[in-house]
BALOLUM-118134 format. One record per residue (C-alpha): residue number from 1; x, y negated, z. Coordinates in pm, 1 decimal, padded with zeros to 6 digits. Example, Ala and Ser with C-alpha at 12.3 -4.5 7.8 and 13.67 -1.06 7.14 Angstrom:
# BALOLUM-118134
{1,{01230.0,00450.0,00780.0}},
{2,{01367.0,00106.0,00714.0}},
***
This chain:
# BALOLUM-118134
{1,{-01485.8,01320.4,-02255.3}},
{2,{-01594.9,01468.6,-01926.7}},
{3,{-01658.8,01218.0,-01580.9}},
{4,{-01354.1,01417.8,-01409.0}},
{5,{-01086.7,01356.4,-01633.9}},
{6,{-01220.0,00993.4,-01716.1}},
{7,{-01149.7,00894.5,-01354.4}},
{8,{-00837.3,01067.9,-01281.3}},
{9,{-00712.4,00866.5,-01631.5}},
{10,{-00854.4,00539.3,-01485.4}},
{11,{-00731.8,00566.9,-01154.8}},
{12,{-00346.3,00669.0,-01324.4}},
{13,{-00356.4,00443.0,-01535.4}},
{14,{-00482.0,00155.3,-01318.1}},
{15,{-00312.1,00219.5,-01037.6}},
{16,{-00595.1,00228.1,-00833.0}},
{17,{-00937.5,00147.2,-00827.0}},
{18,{-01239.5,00125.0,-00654.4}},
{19,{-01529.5,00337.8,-00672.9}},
{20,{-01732.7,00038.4,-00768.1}},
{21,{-01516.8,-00018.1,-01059.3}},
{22,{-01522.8,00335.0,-01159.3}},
{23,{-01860.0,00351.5,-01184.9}},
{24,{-01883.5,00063.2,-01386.9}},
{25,{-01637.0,00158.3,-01662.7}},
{26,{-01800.4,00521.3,-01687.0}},
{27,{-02156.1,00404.3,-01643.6}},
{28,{-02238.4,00629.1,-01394.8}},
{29,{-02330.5,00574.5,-01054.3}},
{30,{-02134.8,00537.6,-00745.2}},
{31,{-02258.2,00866.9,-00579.9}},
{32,{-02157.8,01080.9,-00865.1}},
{33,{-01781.3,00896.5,-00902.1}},
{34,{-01754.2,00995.6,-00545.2}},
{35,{-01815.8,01303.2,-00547.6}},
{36,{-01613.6,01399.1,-00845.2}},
{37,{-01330.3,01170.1,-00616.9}},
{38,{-01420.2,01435.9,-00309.3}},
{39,{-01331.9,01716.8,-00603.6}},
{40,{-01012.4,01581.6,-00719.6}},
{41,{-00890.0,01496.0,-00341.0}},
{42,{-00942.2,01878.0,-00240.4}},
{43,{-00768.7,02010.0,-00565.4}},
{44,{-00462.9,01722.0,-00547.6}},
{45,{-00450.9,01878.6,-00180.1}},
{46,{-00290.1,02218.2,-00290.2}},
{47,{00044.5,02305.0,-00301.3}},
{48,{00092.9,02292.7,-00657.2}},
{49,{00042.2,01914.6,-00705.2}},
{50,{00331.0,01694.7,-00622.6}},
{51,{00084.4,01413.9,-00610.4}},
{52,{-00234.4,01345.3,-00382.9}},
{53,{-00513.7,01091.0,-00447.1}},
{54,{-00583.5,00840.0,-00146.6}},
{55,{-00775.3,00613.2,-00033.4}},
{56,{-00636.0,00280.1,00120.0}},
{57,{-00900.3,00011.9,00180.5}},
{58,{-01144.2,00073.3,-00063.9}},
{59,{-00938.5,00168.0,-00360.4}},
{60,{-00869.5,00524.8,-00476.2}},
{61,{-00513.5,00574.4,-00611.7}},
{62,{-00246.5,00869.6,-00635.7}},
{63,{00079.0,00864.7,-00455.0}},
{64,{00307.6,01093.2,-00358.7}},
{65,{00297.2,01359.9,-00146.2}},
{66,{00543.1,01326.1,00169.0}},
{67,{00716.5,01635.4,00131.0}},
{68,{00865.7,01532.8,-00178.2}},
{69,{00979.4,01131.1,-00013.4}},
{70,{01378.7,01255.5,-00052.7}},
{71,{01358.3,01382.2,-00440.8}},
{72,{01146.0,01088.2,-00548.9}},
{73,{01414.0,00845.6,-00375.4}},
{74,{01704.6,01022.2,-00576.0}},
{75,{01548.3,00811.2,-00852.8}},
{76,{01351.8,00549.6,-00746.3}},
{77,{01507.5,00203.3,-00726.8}},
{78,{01642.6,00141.7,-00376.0}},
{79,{01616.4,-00200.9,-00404.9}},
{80,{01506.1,-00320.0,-00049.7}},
{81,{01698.0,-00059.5,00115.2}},
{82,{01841.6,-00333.5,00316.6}},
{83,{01601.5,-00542.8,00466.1}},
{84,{01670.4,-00735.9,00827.0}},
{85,{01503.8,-00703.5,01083.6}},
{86,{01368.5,-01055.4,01066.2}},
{87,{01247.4,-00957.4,00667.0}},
{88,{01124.8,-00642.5,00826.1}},
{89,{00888.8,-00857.9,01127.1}},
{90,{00739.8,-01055.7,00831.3}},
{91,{00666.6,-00761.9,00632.6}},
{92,{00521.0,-00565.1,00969.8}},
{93,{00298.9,-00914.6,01039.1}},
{94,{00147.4,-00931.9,00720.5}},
{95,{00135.6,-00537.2,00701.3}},
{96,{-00072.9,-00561.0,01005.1}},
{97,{-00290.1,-00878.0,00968.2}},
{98,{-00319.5,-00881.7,00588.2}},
{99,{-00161.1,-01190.6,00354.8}},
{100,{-00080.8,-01450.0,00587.3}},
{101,{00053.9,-01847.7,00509.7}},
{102,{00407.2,-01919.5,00647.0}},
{103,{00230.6,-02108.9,00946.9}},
{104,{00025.1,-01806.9,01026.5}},
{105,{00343.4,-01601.7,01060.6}},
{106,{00563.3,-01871.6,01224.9}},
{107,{00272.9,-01856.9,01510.0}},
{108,{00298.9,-01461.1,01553.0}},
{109,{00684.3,-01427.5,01532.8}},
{110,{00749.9,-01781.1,01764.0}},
{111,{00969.0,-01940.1,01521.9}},
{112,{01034.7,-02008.1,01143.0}},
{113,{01001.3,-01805.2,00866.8}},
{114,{00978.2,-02029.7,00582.9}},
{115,{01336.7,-01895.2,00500.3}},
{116,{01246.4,-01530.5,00538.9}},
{117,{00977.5,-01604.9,00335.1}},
{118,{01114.6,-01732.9,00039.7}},
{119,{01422.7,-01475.8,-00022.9}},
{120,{01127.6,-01181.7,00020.0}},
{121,{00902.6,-01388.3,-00242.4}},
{122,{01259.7,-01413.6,-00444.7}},
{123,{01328.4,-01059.6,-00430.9}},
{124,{01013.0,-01000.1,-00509.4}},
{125,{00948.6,-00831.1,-00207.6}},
{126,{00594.6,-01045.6,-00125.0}},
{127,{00380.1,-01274.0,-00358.3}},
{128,{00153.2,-01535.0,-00325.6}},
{129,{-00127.8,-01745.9,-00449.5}},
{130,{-00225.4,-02092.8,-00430.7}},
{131,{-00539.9,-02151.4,-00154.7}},
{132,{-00608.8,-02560.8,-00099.2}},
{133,{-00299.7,-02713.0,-00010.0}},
{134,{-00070.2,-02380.8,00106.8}},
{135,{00028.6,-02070.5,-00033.9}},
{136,{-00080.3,-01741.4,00102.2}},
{137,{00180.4,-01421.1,00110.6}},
{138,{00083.8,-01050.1,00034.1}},
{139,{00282.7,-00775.0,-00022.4}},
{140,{00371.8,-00739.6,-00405.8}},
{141,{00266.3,-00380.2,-00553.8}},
{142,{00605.5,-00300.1,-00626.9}},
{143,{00677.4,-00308.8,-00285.9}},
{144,{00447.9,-00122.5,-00158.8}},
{145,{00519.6,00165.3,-00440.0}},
{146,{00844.1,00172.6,-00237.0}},
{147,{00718.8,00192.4,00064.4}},
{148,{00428.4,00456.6,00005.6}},
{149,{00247.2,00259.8,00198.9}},
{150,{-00030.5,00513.8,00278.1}},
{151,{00221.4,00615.7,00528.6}},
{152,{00281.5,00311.6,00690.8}},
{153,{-00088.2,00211.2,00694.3}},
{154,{-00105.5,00551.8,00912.5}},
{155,{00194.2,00512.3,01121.3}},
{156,{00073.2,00134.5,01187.4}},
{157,{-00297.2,00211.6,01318.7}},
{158,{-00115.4,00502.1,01532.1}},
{159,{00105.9,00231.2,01710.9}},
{160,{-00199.8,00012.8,01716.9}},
{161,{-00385.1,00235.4,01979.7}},
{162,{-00330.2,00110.3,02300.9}},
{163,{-00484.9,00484.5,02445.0}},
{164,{-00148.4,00640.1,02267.7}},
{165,{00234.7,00540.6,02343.5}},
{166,{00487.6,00636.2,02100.3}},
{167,{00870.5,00522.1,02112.7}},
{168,{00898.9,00325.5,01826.4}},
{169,{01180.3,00379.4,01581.2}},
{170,{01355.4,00175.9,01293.8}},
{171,{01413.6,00314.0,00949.5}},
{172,{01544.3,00171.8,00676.3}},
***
């Protein structure tokens, strides 16, 4: 088995993964995993791939390129194709500011969202986990498969940048 197709499988199949991890599994170190990474980023890049590898955070994963958004959605489950906008300001906060605890976002939005909160955890829209004596919320992976949310990520640190002003629009 060569190192190249090893980590493209791992990545696939995982979903994502870190370069740390990577390394690990395929005993090799982290300086050759990335630079096989830098190989398969430039080669996803051409036009011929319908898919790209990314990294958001610190995890490595392949999504799909932009350009192909409207095919992919002719089969994709359009399940939260109709959020609110109040579901949309929770999913923005904790987009923003990472998992957050119902009082964390009831203190950025100015009022409840324990609600909110609970039909997005019901639709599966956010998770959480137990931490002491309250529940933290994170965006479930399904969720962000929707969203592609290497996109958002970039759109969100663009209207983040107090040196550039964009009119902000609304999509759902």
């Amino acid at each position: 088995m060569n190192l190249r197709g090893m980590i493209e499988a791992l990545v696939f199949a995982a979903r994502g993964m870190t370069v740390e991890k990577l390394a690990k599994i395929t005993q090799t170190n982290a300086e050759t995993v990335e630079r096989v990474i830098e190989e398969i980023v430039s080669e996803y890049r051409g036009d011929h791939h319908g898919v790209e590898l990314k990294k958001i955070g610190d995890v490595y994963r392949f999504y799909t390129k932009t350009e192909y958004s409207k095919l992919i959605s002719k089969v994709a489950r359009t399940f939260y194709a109709k959020l609110s906008s109040s579901q949309m300001e929770i999913i923005a906060a904790i987009l923003l500011n990472g998992p957050c605890t119902v009082q964390m976002l009831n203190e950025l939005r100015g009022k409840d969202s324990s609600a909110i909160v609970r039909s997005l955890h019901k639709s599966g829209v956010l998770m959480r986990k137990k931490q002491s004596n309250t529940y933290v919320y994170q965006l479930s992976e399904n969720f962000k498969d929707f969203l592609m949310i290497e996109g958002v990520l970039d759109q969100s640190i663009e209207h983040s940048n107090p040196s550039k002003s964009s009119p902000s629009t609304s999509e759902s």
